[in-house]
VOGU-3710 file (C-alpha; in Angstrom, 3 decimals, decimal comma):
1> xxxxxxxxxx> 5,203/-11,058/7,295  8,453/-10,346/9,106  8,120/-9,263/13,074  8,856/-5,921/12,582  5,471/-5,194/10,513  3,647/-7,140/12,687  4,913/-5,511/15,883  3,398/-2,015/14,387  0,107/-3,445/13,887  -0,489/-4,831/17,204
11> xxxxxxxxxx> 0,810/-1,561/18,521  -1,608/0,423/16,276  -4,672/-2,340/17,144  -3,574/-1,584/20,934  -3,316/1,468/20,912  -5,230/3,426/18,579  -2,909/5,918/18,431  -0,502/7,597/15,869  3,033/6,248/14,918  5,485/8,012/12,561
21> xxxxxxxxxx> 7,296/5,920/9,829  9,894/7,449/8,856  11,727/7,624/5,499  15,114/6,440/4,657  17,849/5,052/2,035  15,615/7,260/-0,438  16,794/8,430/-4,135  15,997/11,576/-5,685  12,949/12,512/-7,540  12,591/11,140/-11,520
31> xxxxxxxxxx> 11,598/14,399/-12,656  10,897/17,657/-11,409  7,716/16,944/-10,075  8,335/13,695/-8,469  6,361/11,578/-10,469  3,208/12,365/-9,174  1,201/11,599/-11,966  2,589/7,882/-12,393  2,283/8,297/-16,023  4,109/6,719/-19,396
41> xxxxxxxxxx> 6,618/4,407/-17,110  7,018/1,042/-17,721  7,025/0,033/-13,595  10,666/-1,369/-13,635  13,539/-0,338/-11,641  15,208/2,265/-12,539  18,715/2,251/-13,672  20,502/4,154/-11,314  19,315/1,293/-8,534  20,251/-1,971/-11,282
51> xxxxxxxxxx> 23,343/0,037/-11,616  24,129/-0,280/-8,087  23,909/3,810/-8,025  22,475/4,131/-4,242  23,975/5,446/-1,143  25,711/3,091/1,813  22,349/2,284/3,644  21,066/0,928/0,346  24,429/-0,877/-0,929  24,328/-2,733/2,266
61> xxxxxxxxxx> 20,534/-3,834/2,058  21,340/-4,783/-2,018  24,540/-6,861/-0,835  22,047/-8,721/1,898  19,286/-9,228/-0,975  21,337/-10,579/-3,462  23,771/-12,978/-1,465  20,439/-14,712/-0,148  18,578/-17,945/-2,411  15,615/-16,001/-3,150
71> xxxxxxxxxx> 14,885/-16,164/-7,423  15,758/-13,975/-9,408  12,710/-14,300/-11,665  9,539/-15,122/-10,731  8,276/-18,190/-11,700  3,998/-20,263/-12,006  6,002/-22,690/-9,869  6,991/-19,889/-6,727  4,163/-18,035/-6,766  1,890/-20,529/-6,671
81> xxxxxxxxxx> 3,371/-21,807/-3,410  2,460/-18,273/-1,860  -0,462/-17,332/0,805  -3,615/-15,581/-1,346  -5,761/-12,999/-0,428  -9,281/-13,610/-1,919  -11,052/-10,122/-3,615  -13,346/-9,697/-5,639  -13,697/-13,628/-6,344  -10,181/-13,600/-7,007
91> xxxxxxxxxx> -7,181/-15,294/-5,349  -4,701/-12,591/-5,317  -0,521/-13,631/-4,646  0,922/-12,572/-1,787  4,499/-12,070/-2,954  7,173/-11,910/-0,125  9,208/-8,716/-0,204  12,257/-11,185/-0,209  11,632/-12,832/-3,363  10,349/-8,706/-4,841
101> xxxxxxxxxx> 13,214/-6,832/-4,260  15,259/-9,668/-5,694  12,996/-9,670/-8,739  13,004/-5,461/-8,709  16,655/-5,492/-8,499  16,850/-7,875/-11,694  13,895/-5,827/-13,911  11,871/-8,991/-13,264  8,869/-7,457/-12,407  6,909/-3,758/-13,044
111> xxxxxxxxxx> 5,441/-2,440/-9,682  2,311/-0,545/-9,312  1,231/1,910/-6,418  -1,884/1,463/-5,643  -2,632/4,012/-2,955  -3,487/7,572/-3,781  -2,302/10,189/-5,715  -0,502/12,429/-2,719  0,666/9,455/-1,452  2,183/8,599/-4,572
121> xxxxxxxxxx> 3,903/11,872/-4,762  5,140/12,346/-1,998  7,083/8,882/-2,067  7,020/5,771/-3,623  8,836/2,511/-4,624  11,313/4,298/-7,691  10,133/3,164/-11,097  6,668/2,226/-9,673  3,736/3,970/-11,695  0,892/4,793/-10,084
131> xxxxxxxxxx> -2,433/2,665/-10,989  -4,617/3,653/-7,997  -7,486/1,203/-6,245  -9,796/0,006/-7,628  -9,611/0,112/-11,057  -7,049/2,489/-12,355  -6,855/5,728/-13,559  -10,113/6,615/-15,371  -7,859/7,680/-18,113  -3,943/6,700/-19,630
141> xxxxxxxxxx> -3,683/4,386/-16,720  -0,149/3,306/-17,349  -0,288/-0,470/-16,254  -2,928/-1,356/-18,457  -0,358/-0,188/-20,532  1,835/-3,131/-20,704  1,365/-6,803/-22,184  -0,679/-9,229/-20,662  2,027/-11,910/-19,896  3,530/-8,706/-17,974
151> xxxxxxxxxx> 4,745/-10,063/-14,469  3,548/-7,424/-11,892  3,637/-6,797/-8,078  1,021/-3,806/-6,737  1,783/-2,582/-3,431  -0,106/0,055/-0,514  0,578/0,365/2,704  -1,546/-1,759/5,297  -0,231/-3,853/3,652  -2,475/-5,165/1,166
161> xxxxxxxxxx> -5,609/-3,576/0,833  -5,625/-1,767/-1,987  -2,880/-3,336/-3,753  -4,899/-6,508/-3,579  -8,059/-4,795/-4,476  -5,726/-3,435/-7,649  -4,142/-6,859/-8,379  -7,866/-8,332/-8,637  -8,905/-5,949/-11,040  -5,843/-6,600/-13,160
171> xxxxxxxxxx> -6,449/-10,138/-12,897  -9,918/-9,909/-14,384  -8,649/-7,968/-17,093  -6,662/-10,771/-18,239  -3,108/-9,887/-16,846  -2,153/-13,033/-16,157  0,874/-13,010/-13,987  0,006/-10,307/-10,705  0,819/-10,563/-7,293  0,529/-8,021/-4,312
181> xxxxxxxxxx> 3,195/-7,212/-1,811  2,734/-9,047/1,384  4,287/-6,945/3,948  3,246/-3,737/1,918  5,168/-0,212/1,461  6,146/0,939/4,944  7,953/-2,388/5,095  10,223/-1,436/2,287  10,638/1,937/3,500  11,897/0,299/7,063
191> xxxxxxxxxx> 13,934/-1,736/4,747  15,633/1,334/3,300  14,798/-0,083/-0,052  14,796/2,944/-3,489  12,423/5,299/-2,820  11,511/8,989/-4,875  8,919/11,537/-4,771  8,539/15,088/-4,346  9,183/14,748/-0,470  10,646/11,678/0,585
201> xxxxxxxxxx> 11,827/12,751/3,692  8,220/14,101/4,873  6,877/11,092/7,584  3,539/9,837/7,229  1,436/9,846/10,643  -0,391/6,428/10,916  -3,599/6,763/12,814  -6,081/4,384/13,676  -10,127/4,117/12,822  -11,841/1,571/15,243
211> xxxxxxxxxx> -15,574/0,866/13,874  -18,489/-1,526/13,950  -21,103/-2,089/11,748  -24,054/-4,908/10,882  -22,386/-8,596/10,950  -24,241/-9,533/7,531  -21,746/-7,322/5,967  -18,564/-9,512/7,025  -15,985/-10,026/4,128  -17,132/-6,287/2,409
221> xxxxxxxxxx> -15,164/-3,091/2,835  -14,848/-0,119/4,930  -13,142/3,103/3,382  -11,921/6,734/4,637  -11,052/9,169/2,849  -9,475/12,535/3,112  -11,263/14,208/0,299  -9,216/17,630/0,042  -5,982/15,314/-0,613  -7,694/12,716/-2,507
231> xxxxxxxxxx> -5,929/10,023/-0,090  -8,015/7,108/0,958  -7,376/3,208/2,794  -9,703/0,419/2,712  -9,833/-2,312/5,096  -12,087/-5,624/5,479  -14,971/-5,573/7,689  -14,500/-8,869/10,343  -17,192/-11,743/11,251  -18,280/-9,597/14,097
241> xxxxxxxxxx> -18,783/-6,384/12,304  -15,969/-4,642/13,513  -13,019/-3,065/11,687  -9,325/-1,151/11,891  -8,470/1,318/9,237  -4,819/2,281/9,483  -4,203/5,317/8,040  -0,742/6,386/6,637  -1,737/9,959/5,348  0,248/12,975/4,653
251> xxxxxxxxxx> -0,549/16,136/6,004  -3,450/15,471/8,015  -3,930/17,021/11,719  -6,757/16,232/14,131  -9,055/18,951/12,569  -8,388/17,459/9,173  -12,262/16,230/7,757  -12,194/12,222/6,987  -14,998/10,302/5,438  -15,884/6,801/6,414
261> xxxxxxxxxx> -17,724/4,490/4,078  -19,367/1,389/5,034  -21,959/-0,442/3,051  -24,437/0,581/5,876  -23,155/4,203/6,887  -21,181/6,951/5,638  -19,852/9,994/8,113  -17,677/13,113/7,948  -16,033/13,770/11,125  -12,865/15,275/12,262
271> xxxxxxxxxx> -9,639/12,920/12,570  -8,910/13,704/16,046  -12,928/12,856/17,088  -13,218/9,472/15,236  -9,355/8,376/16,255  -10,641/8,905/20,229  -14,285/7,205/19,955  -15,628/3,733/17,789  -18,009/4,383/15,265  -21,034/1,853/15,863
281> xxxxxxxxxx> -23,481/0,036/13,638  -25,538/3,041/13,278  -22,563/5,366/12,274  -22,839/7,442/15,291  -19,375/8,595/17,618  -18,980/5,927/21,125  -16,095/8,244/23,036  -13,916/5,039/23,990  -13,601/5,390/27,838  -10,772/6,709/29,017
//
């Protein structure tokens, strides 16, 4: 993971507090309505960015890409030299964005968004379908979709949560060449790599969920959710308990209702309450001290 992710998440695990991505090097939406419904696309790149039809910001981060030594197809060999990320008894790739948007750039791979479906819409990786966490669309998912032998990179935003979460589930349906994006979406957007949607230029407003629950449930997950949108994150719970969600939502203000979901509690509170307290063990609100 390069420094300038990991500089953002130690200022949101500092912090606690919200920090706008923004959007840039973006093409325009695939269709009139963006996308949003991820449906009936085979995940590649699209032509206009194979074609080399971008703008400057893009040309220059292409021309970087492709003078570099990373493959241009992925290979058993590479990816088995990557990091993992173990879900759902499955040891999920960690593909460097390097070696992706070398492979993107070349049709190599499809690419699946795995976050929800506003998200999705509003902006996404061009050509990417969306294939949400866990398991897909409950109907006409498009990656399941494609061939088996497909090679396939999932990707959300923190940076591999749900994408690895999607990945595993791919994996145990017998896909046999998936791999999650290591440094995760807001990396390529900082990267002013293709983007469309129905908004690209919107920001999304990262906040940050600090909570704590029973240590016998280290290694499961803890989920919000903004239920009017349909957007949601998932995060691992630590060996102490405790956990960070990061939330890159659209359209959310500190009134805006979020659910939290741990295997021992679940609790509906306003954004701005549970972004200024710590949710303990028991699910109730700790005001952080100021």
């Amino acid at each position: 993971m390069n420094g300038r992710t990991l500089s953002r998440r130690r200022l949101l695990a500092a912090t606690g507090t919200s920090v706008v991505v923004g959007l840039a090097g973006c093409l325009k939406p695939n269709n009139s309505d963006g996308g949003t419904d991820g449906g009936g696309g085979d995940g590649y790149a699209p032509d206009s960015v194979t074609d080399g039809e971008t703008n400057s910001s893009m040309n220059a981060s292409t021309e970087e890409t492709t003078a570099s030594d990373e493959p241009a197809e992925p290979t058993a060999a590479v990816v088995n030299g990557y990091q993992t990320k173990l879900e759902s008894g499955v040891e999920v790739p960690l593909a460097p964005i390097d070696d992706v948007y070398a492979w993107y750039q070349n049709k190599a791979v499809r690419v699946v968004d795995a976050r929800g479906a506003k998200q999705y819409g509003k902006s996404h990786i061009a050509g990417a379908v969306h294939s949400p966490a866990e398991d897909g669309k409950s109907n006409n998912d498009p990656a399941e979709q494609w061939p088996k032998d497909a090679w396939i990179v999932t990707y959300c935003a923190c940076p591999h949560h749900l994408s690895s979460m999607r990945a595993a589930n791919l994996i145990n349906q017998g896909y046999d060449h998936v791999m999650a994006l290591d440094e995760g979406y807001l990396e390529w957007q900082d990267r002013n790599y293709p983007l469309e949607g129905n908004d690209v230029d919107q920001q999304a407003n990262v906040r940050t969920i600090i909570g704590e629950t029973a240590t016998k449930f280290a290694g499961e997950n803890a989920w919000a959710f903004h239920r009017d949108s349909g957007q949601k994150e998932v995060t691992d719970i630590g060996e102490d308990g405790s956990y960070q969600l990061d939330l890159p939502f659209y359209d959310v203000t500190d009134d805006s209702l979020i659910e939290i979901e741990t295997p021992a509690y679940t609790v509906e509170k306003p954004l701005g309450e549970l972004t200024t307290g710590t949710l303990t063990t028991s699910g109730t609100l700790r005001v952080n001290s100021q």
